[in-house]
PDB file of the backbone (N, CA, C, O) and the ligand in Angstrom, with CONECT records:
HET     ZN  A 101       1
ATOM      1  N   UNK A   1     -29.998 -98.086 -62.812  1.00  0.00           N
ATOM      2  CA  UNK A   1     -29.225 -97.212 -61.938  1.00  0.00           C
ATOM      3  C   UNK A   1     -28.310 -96.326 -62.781  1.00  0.00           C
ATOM      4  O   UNK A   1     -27.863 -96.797 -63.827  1.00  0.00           O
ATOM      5  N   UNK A   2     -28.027 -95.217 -62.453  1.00  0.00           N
ATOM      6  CA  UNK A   2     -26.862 -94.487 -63.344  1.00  0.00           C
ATOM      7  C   UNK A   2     -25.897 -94.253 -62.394  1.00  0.00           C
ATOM      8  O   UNK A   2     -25.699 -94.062 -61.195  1.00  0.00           O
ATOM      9  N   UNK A   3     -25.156 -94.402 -63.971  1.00  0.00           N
ATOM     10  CA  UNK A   3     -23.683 -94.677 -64.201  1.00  0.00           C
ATOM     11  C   UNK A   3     -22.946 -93.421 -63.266  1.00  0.00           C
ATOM     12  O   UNK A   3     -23.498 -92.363 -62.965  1.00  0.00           O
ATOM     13  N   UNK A   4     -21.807 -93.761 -62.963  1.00  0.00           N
ATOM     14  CA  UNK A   4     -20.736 -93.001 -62.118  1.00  0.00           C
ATOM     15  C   UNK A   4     -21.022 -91.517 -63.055  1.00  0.00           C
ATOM     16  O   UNK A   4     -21.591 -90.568 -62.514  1.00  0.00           O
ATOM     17  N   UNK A   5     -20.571 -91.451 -64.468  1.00  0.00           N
ATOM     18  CA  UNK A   5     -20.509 -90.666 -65.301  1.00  0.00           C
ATOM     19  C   UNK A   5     -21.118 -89.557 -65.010  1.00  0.00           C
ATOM     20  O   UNK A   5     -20.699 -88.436 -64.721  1.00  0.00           O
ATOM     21  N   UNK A   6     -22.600 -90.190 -65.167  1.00  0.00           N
ATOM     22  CA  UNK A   6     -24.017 -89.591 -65.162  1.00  0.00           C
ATOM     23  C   UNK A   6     -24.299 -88.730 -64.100  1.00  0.00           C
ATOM     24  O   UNK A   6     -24.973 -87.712 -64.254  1.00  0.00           O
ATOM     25  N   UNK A   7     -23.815 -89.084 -63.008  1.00  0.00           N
ATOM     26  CA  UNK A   7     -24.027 -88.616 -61.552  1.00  0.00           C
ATOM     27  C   UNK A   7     -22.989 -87.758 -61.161  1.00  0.00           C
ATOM     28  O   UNK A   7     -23.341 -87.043 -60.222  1.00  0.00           O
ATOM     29  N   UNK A   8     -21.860 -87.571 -61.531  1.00  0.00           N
ATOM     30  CA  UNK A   8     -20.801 -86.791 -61.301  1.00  0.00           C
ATOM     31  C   UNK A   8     -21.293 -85.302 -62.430  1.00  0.00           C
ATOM     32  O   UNK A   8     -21.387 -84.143 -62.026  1.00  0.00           O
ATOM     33  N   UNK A   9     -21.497 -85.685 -63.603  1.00  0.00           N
ATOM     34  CA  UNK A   9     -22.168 -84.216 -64.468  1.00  0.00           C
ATOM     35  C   UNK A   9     -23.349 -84.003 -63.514  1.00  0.00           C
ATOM     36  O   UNK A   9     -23.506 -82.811 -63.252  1.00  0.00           O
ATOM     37  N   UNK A  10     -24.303 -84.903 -62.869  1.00  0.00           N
ATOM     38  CA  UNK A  10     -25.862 -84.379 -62.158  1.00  0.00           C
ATOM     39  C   UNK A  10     -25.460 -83.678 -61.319  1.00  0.00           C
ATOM     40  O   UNK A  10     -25.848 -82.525 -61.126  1.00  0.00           O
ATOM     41  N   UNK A  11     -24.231 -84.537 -60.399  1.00  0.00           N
ATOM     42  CA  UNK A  11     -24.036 -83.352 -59.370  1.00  0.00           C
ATOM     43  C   UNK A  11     -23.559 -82.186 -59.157  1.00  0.00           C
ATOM     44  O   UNK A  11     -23.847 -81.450 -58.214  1.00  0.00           O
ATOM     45  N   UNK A  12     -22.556 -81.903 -60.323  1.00  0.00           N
ATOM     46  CA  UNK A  12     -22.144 -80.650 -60.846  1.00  0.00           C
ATOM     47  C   UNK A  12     -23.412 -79.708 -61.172  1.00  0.00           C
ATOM     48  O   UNK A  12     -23.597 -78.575 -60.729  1.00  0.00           O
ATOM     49  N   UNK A  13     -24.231 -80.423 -62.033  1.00  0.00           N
ATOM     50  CA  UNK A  13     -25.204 -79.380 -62.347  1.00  0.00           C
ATOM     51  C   UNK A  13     -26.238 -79.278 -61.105  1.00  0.00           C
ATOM     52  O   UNK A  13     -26.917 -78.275 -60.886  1.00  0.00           O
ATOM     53  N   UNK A  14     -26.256 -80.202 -60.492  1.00  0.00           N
ATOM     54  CA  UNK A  14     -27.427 -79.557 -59.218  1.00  0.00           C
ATOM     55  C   UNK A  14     -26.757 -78.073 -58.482  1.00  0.00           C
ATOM     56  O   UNK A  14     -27.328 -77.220 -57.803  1.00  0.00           O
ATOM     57  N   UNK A  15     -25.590 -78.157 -58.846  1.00  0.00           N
ATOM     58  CA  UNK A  15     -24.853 -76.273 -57.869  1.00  0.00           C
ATOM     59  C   UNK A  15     -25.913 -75.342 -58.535  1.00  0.00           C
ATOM     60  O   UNK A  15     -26.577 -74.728 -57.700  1.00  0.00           O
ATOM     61  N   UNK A  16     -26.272 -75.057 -59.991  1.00  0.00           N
ATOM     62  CA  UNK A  16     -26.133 -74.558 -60.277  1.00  0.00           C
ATOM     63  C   UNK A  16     -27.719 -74.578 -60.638  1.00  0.00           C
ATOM     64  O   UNK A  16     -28.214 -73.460 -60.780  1.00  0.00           O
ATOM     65  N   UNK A  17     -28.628 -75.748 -60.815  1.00  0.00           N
ATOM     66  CA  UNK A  17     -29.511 -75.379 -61.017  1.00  0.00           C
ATOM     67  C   UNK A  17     -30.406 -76.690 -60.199  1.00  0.00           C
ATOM     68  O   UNK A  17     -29.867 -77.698 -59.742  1.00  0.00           O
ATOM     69  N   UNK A  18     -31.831 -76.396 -60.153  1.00  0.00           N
ATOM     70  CA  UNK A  18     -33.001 -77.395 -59.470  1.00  0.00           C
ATOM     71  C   UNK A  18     -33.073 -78.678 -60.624  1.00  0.00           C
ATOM     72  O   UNK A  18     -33.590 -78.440 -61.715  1.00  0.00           O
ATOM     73  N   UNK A  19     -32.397 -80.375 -60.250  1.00  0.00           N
ATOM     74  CA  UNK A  19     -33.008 -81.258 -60.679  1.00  0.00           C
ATOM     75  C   UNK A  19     -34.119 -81.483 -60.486  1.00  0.00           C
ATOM     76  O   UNK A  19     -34.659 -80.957 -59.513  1.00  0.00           O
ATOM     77  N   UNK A  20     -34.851 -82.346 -61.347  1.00  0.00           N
ATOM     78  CA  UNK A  20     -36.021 -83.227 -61.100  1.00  0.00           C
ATOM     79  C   UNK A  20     -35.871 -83.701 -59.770  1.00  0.00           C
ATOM     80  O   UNK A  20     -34.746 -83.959 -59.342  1.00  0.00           O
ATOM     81  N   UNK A  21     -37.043 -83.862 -58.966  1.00  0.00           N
ATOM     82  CA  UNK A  21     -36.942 -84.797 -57.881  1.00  0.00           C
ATOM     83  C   UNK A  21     -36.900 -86.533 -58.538  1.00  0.00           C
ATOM     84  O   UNK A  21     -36.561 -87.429 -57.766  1.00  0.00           O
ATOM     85  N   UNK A  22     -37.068 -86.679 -59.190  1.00  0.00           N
ATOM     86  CA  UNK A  22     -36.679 -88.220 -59.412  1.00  0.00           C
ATOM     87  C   UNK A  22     -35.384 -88.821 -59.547  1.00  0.00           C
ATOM     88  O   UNK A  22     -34.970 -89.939 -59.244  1.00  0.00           O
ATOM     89  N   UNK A  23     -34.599 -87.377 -60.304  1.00  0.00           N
ATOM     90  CA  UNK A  23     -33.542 -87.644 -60.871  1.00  0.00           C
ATOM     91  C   UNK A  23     -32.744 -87.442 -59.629  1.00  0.00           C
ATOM     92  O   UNK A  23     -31.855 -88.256 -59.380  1.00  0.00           O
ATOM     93  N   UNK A  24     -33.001 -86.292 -58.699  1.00  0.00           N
ATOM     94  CA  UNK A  24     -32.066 -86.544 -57.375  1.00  0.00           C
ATOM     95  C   UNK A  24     -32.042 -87.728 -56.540  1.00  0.00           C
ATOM     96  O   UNK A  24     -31.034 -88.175 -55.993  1.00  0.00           O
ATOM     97  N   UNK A  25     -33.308 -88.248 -56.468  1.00  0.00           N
ATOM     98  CA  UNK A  25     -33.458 -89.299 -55.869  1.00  0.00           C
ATOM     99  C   UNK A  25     -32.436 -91.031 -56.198  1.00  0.00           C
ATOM    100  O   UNK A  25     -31.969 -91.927 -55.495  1.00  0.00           O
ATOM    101  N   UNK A  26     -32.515 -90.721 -57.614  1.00  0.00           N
ATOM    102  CA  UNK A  26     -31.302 -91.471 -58.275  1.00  0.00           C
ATOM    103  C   UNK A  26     -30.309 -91.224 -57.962  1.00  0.00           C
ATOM    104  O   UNK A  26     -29.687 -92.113 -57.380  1.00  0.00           O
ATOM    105  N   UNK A  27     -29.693 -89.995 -58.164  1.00  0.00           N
ATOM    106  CA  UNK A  27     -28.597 -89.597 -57.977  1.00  0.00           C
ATOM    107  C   UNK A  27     -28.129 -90.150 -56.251  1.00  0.00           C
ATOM    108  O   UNK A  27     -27.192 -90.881 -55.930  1.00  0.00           O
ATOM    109  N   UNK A  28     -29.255 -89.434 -55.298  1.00  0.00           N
ATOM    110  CA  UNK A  28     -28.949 -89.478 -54.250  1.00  0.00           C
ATOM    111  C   UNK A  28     -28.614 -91.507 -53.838  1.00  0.00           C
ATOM    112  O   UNK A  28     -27.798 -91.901 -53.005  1.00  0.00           O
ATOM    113  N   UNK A  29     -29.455 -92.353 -54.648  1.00  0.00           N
ATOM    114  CA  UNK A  29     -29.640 -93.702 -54.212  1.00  0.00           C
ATOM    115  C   UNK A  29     -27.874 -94.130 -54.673  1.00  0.00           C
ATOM    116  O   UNK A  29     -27.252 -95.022 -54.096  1.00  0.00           O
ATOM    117  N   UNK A  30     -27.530 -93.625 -55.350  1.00  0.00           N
ATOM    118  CA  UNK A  30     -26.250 -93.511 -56.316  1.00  0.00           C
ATOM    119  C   UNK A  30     -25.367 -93.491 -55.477  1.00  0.00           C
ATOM    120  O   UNK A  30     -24.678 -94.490 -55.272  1.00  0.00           O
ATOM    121  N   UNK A  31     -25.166 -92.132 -54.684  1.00  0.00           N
ATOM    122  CA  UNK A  31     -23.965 -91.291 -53.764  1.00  0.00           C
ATOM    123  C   UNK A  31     -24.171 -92.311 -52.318  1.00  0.00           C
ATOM    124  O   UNK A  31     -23.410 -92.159 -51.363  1.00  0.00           O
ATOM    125  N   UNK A  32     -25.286 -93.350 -52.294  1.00  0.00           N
ATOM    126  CA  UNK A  32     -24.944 -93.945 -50.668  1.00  0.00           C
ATOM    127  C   UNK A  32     -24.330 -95.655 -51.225  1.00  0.00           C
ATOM    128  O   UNK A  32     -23.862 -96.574 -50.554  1.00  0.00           O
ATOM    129  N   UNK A  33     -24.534 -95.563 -52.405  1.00  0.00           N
ATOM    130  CA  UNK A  33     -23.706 -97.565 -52.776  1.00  0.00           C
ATOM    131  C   UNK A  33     -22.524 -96.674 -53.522  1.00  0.00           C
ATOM    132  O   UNK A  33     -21.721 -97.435 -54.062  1.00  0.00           O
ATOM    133  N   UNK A  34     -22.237 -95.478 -53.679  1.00  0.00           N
ATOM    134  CA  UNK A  34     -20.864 -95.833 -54.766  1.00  0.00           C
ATOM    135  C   UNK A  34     -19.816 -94.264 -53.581  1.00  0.00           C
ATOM    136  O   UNK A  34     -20.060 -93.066 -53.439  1.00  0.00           O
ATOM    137  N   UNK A  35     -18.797 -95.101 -53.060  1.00  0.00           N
ATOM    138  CA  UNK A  35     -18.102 -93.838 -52.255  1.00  0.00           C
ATOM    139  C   UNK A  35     -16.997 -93.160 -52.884  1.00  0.00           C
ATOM    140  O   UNK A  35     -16.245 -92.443 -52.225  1.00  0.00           O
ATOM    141  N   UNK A  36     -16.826 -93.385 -54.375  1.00  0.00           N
ATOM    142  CA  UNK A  36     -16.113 -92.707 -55.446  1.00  0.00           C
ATOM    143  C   UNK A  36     -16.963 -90.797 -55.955  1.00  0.00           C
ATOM    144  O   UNK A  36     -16.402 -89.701 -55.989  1.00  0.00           O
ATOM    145  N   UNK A  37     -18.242 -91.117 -56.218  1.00  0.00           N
ATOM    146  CA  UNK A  37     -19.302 -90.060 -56.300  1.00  0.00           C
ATOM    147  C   UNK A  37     -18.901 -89.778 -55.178  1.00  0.00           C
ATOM    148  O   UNK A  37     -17.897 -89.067 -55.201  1.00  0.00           O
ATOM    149  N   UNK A  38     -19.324 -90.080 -54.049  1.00  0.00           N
ATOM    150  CA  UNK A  38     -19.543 -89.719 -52.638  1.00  0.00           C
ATOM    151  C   UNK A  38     -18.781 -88.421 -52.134  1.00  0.00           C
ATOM    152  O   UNK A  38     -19.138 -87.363 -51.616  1.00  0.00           O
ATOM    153  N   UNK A  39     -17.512 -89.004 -52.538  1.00  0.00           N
ATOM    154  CA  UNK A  39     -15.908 -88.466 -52.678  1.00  0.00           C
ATOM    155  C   UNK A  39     -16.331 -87.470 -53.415  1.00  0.00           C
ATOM    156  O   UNK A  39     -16.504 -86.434 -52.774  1.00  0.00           O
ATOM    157  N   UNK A  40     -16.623 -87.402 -54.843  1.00  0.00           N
ATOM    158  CA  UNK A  40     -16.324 -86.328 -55.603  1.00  0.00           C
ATOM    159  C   UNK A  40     -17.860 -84.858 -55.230  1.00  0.00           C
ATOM    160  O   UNK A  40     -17.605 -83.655 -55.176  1.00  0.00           O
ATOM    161  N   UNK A  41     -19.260 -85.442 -55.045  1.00  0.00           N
ATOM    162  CA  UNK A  41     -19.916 -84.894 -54.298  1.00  0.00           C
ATOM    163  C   UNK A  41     -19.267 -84.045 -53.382  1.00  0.00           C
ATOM    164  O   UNK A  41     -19.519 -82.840 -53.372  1.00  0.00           O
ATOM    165  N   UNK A  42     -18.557 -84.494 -52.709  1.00  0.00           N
ATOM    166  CA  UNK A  42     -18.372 -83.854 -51.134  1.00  0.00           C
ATOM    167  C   UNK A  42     -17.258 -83.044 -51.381  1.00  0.00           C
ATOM    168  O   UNK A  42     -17.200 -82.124 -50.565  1.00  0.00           O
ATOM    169  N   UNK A  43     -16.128 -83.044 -52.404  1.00  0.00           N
ATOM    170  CA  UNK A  43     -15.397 -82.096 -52.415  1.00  0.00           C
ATOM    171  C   UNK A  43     -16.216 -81.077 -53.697  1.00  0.00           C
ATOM    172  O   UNK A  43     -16.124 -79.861 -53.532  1.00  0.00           O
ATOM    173  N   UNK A  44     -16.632 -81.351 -54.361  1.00  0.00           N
ATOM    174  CA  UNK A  44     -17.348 -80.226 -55.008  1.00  0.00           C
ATOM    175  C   UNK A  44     -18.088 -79.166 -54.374  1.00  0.00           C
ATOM    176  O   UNK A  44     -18.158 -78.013 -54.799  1.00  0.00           O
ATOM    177  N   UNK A  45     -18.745 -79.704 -53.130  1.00  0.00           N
ATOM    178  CA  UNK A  45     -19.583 -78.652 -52.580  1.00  0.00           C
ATOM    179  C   UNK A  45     -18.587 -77.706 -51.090  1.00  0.00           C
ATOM    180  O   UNK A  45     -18.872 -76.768 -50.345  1.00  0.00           O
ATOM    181  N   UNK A  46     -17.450 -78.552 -51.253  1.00  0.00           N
ATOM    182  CA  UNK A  46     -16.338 -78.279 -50.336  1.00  0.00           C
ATOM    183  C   UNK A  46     -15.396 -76.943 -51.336  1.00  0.00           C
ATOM    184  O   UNK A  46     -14.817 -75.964 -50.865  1.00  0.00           O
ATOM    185  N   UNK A  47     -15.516 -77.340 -52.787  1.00  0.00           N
ATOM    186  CA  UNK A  47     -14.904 -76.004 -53.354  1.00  0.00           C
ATOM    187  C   UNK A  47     -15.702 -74.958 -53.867  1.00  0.00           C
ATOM    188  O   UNK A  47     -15.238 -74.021 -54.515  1.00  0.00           O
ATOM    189  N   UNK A  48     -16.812 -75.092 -53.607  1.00  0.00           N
ATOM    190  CA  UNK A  48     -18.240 -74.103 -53.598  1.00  0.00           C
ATOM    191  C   UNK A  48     -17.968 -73.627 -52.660  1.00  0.00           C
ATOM    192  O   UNK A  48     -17.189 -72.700 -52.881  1.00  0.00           O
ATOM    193  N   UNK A  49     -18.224 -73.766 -51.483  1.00  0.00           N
ATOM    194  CA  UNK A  49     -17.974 -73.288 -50.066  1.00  0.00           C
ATOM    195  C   UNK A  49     -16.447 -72.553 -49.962  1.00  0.00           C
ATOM    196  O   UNK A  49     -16.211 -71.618 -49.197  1.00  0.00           O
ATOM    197  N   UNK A  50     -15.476 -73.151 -50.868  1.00  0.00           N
ATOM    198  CA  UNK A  50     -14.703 -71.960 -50.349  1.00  0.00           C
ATOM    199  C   UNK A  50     -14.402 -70.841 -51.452  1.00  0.00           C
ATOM    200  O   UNK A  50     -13.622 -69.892 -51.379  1.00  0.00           O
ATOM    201  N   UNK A  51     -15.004 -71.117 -52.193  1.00  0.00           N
ATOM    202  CA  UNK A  51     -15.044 -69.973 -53.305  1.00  0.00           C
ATOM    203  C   UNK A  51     -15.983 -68.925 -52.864  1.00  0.00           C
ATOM    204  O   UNK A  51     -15.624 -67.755 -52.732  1.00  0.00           O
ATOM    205  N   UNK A  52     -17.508 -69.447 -52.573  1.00  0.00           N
ATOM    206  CA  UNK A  52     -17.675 -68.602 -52.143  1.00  0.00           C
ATOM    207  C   UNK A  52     -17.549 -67.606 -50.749  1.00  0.00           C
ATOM    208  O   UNK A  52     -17.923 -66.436 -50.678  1.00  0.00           O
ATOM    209  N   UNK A  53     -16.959 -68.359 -49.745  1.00  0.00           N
ATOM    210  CA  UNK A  53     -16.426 -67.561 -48.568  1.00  0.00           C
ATOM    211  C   UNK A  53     -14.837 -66.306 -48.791  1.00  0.00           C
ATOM    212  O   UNK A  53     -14.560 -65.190 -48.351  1.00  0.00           O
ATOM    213  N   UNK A  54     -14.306 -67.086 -49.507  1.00  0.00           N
ATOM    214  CA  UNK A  54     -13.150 -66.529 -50.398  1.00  0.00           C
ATOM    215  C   UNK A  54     -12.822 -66.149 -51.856  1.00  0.00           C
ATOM    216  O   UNK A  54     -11.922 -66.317 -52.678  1.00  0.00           O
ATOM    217  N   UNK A  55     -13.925 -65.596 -51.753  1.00  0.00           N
ATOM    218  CA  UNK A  55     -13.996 -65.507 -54.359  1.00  0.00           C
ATOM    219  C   UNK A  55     -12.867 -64.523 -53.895  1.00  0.00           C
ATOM    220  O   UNK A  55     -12.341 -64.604 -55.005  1.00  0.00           O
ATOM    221  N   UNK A  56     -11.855 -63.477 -53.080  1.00  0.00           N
ATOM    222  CA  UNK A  56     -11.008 -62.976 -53.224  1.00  0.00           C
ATOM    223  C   UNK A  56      -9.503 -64.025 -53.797  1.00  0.00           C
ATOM    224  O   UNK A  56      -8.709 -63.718 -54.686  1.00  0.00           O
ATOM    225  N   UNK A  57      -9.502 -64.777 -53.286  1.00  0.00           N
ATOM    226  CA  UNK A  57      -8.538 -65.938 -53.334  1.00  0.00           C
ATOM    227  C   UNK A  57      -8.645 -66.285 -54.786  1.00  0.00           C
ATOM    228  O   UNK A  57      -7.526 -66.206 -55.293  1.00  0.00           O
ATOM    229  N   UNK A  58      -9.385 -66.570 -55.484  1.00  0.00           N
ATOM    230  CA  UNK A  58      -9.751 -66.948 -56.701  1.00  0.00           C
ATOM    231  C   UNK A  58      -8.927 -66.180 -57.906  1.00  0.00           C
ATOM    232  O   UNK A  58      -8.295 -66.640 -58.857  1.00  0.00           O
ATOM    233  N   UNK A  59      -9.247 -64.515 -57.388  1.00  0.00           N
ATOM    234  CA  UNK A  59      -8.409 -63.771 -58.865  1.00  0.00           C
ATOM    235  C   UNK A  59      -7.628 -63.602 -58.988  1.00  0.00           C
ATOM    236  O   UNK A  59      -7.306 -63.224 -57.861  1.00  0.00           O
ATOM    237  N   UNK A  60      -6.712 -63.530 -59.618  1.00  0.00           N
ATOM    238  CA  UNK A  60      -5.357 -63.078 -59.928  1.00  0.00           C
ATOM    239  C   UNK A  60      -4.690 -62.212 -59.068  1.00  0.00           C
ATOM    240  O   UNK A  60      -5.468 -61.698 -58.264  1.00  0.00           O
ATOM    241  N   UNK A  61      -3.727 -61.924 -58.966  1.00  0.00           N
ATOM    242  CA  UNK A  61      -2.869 -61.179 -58.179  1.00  0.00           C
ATOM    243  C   UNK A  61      -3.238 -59.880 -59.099  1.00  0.00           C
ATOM    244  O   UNK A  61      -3.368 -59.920 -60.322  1.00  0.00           O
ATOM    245  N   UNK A  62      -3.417 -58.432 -58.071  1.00  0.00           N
ATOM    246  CA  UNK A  62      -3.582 -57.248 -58.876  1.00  0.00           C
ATOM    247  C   UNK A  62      -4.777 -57.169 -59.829  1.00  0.00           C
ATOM    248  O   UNK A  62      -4.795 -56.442 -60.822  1.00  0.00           O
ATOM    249  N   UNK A  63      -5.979 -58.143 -59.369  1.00  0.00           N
ATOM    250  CA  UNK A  63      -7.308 -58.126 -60.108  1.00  0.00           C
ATOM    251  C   UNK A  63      -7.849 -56.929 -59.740  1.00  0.00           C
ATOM    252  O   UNK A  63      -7.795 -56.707 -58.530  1.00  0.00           O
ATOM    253  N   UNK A  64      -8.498 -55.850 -60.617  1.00  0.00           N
ATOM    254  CA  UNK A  64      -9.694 -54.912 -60.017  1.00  0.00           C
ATOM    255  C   UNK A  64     -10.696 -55.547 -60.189  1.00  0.00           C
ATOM    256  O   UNK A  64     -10.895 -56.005 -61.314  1.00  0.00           O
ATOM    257  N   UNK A  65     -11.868 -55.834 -58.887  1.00  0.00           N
ATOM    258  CA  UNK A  65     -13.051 -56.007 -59.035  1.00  0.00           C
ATOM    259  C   UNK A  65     -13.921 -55.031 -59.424  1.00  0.00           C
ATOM    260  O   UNK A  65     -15.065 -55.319 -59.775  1.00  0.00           O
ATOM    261  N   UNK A  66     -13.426 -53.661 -59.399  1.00  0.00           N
ATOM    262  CA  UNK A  66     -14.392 -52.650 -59.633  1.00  0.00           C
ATOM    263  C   UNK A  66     -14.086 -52.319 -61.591  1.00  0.00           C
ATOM    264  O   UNK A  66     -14.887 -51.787 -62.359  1.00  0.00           O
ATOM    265  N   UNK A  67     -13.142 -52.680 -61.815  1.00  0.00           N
ATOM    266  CA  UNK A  67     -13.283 -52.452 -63.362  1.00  0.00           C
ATOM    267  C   UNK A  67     -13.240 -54.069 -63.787  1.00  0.00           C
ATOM    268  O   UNK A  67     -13.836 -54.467 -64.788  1.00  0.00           O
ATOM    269  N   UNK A  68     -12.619 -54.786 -63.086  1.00  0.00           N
ATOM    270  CA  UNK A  68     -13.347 -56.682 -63.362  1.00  0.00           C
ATOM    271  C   UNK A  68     -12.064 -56.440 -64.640  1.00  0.00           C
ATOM    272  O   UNK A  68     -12.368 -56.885 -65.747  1.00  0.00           O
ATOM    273  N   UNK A  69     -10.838 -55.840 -64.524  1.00  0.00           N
ATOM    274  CA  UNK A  69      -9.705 -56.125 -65.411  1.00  0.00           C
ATOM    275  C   UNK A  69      -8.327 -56.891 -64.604  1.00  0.00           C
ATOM    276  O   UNK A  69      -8.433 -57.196 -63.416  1.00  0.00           O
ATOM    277  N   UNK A  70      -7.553 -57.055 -65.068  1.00  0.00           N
ATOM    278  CA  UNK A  70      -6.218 -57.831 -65.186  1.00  0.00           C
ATOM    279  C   UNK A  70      -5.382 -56.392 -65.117  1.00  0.00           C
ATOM    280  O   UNK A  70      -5.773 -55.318 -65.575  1.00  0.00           O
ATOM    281  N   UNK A  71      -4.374 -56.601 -64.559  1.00  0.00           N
ATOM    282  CA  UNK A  71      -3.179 -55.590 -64.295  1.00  0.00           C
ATOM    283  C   UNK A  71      -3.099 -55.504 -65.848  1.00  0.00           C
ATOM    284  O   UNK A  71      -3.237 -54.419 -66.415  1.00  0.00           O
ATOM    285  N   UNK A  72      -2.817 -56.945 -66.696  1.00  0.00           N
ATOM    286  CA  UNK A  72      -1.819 -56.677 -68.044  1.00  0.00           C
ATOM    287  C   UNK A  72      -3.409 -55.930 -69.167  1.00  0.00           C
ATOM    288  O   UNK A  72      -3.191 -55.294 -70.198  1.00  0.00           O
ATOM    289  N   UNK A  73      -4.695 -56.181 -68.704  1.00  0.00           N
ATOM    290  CA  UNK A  73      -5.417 -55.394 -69.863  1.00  0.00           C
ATOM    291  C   UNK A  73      -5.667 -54.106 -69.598  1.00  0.00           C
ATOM    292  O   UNK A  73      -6.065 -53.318 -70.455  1.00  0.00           O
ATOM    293  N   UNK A  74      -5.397 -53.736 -68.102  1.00  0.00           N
ATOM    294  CA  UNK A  74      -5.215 -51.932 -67.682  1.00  0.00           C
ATOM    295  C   UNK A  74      -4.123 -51.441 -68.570  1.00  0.00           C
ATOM    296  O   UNK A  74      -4.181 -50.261 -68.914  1.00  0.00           O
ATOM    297  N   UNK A  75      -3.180 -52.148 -68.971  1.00  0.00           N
ATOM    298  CA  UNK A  75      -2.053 -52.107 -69.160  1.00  0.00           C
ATOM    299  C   UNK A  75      -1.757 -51.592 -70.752  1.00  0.00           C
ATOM    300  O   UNK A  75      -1.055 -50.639 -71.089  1.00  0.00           O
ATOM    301  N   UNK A  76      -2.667 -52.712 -71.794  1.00  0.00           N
ATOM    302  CA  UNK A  76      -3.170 -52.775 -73.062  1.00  0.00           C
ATOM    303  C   UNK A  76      -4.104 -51.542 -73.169  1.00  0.00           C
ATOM    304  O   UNK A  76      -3.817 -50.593 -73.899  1.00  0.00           O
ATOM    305  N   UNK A  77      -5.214 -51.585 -72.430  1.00  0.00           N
ATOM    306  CA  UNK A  77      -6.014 -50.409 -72.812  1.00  0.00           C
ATOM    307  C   UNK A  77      -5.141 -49.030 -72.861  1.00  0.00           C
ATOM    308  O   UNK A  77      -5.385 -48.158 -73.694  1.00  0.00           O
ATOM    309  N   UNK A  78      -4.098 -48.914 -71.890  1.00  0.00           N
ATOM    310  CA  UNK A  78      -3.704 -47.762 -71.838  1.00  0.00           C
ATOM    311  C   UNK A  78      -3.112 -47.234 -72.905  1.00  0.00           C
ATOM    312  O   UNK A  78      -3.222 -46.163 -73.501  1.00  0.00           O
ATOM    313  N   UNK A  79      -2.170 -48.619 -73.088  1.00  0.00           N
ATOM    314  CA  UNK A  79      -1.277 -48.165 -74.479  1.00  0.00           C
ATOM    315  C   UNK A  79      -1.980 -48.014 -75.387  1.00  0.00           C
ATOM    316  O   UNK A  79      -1.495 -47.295 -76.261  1.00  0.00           O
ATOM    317  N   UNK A  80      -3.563 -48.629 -75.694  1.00  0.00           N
ATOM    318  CA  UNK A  80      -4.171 -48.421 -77.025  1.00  0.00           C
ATOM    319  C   UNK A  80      -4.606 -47.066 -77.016  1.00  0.00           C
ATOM    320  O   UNK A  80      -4.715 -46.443 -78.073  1.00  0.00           O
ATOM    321  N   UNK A  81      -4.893 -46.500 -75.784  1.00  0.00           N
ATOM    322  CA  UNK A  81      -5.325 -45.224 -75.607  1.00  0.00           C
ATOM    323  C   UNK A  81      -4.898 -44.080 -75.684  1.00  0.00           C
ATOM    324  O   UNK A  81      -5.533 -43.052 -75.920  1.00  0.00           O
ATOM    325  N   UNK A  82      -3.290 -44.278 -75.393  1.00  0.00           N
ATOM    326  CA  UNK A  82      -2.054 -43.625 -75.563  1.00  0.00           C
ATOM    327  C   UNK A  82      -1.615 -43.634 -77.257  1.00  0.00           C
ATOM    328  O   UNK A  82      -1.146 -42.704 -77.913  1.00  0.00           O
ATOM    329  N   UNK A  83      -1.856 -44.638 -77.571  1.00  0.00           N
ATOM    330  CA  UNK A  83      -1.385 -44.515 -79.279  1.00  0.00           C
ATOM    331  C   UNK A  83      -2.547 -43.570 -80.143  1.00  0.00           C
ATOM    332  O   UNK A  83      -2.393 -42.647 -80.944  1.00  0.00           O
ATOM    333  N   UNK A  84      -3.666 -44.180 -79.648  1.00  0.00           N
ATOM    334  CA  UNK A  84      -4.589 -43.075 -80.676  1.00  0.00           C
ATOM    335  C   UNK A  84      -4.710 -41.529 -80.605  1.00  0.00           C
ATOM    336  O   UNK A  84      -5.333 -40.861 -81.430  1.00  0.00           O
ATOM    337  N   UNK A  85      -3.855 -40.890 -79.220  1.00  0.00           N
ATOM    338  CA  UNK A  85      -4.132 -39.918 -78.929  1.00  0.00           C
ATOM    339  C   UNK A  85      -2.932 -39.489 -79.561  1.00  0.00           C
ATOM    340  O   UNK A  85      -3.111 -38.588 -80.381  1.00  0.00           O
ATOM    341  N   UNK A  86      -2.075 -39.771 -79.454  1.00  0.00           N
ATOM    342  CA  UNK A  86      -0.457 -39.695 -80.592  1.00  0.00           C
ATOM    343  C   UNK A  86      -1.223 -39.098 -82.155  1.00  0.00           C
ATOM    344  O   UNK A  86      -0.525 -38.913 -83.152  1.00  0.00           O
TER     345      UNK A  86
HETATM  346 ZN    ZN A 101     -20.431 -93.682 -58.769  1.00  0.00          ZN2+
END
């Protein structure tokens, strides 16, 4: 059987990509005897779900998504941009 360990990295990585069916099947035999996984399973796919309903919530205060910068590197670029033109 695998370990708590084992199954908490599996289930992280199943978000993100297709396990083996054997290995879910483990996993899954795993998440119904141990309600520690169970627990951590269920809020993982609980902060998937709200990231992705809300990825606004996620960035920083004053994030541009359209240039994907930080207030303070708009900030840096400018001045670097401002000095070379000096
Ligand atoms: Zn466990």
């Amino acid at each position: 059987m695998l370990r708590c360990r084992e199954v908490s990295k599996l289930v992280s990585e199943s978000l993100d990509r297709r396990i083996p069916l054997r290995t879910r099947l483990q996993v899954w035999l795993h998440l119904a005897m141990c309600r520690l996984c169970w627990g951590f399973a269920r809020q993982l796919r609980l902060l998937r779900r709200a990231a992705h309903d809300h990825p606004e919530r996620l960035l920083p205060d004053g994030f541009d998504p359209a240039t994907k910068l930080s207030p303070q590197a708009r900030e840096r670029i400018q001045a670097a941009l401002e000095q070379q033109s000096d």
